[in-house]
C-alpha positions, 0 to 999 in steps of 0.5 A: 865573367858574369854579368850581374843585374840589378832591378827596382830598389836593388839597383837605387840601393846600389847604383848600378843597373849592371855589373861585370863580375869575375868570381869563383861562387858557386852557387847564387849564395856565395855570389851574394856573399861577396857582392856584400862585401864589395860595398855598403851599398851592396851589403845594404841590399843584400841584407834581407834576402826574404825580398829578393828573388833571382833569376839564372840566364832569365829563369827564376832559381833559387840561392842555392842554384849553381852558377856553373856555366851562367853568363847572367844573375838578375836580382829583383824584389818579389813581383806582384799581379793584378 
């Protein structure tokens, strides 16, 4: 089981601040697969993955990152400074 975050219009997109998810991914893309397709709303934030960014147990990786081991997956748009 793997908690799942969702922050700023990710989680308006898909109406949950946190989900518990029992999946088999791999890796953070085919964790992003089958969140898709668990429901319009899903599908419909995961669409554009350029805006998307992700962190593993609270450090930034990339999509292509194992899951092995993860009890947490944030996702988040691009942050900006000022």
């Amino acid at each position: 089981m793997i908690d799942v975050l969702y922050f700023a219009w990710l989680r308006e997109r898909i109406g949950a601040r946190v989900e518990q998810i029992d999946t088999n991914a791999a890796t953070v893309a085919d964790l992003v697969e089958e969140l898709k397709g668990r429901s319009e709303a899903h599908a419909l934030a995961f669409s554009d993955m350029s805006s998307v960014r992700v962190a593993i147990d609270q450090d930034l990786t990339e999509m292509s990152a194992s899951l092995g081991g993860a009890r947490e997956v944030a996702f988040f748009p691009p942050m900006t400074g000022g």
